[in-house]
C-alpha positions in Angstrom: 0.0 0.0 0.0 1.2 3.5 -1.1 2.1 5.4 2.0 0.1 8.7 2.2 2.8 11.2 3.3 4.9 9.7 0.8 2.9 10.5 -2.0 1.5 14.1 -0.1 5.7 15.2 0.1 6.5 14.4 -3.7 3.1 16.3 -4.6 4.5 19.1 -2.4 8.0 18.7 -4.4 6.7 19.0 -7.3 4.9 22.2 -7.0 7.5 23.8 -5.2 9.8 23.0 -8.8 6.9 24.3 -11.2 6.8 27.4 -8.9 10.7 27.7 -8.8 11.2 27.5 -12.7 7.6 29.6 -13.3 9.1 32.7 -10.7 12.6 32.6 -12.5 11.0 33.1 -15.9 8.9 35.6 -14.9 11.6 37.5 -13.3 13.8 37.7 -16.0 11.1 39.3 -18.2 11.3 41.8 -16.2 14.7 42.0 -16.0 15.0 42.5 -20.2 12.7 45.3 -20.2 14.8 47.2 -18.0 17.8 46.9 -19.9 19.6 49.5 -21.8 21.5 49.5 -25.1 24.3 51.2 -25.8 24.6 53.5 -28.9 27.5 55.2 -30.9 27.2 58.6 -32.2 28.5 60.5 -34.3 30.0 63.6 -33.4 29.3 65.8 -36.3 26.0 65.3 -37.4 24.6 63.4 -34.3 23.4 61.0 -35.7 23.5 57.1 -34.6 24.1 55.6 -38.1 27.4 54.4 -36.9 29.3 51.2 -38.2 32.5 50.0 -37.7 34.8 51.0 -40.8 35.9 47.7 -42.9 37.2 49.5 -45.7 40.9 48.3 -47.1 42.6 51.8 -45.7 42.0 50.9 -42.1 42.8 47.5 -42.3 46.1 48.3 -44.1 47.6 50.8 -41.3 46.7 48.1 -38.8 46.8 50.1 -36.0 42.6 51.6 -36.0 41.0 48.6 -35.7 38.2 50.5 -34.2 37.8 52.8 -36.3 33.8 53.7 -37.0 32.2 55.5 -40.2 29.1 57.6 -39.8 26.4 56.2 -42.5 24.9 59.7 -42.9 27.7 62.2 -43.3 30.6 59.6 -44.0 32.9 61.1 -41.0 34.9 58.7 -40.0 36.9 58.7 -37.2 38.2 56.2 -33.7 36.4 58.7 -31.7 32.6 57.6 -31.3 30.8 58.8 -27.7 28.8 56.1 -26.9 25.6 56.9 -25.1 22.9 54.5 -23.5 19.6 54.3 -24.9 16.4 53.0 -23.4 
């Protein structure tokens, strides 16, 4: 014969899991919508366009690897402020 507590402390278990893995997914929906993303902009137009600059000319003085182009006015440059947006 099944044993009563037995069977009342795995029922007990098992809803203590579901509630463990449904509070942990509900908490890091919330913590998603609170995050921020961090944007480049560009300095002389303001706008936030910005790419990192592939072309052949920064790749052959090897020392700008992270060098950036502006999309919009083609100012390109190593200097980039980088501002959080929500």
């Amino acid at each position: 014969m099944i044993n009563f507590y037995y069977v009342t402390f795995i029922v007990i278990l098992f809803f203590i899991a579901i509630w463990i893995i449904l509070w942990d997914r509900l908490s890091n929906k919330k913590s998603k919508k609170l995050q921020t993303k961090n944007v480049r902009i560009c300095p002389k137009c303001k706008s936030d366009d910005v790419s990192p600059d592939f072309s052949i000319k920064t790749f052959g003085e090897q020392s700008e690897f992270n060098k950036y182009k502006c999309n919009k006015c083609g100012h390109a440059s190593i200097f980039f402020p980088e501002l959080t947006k929500k």
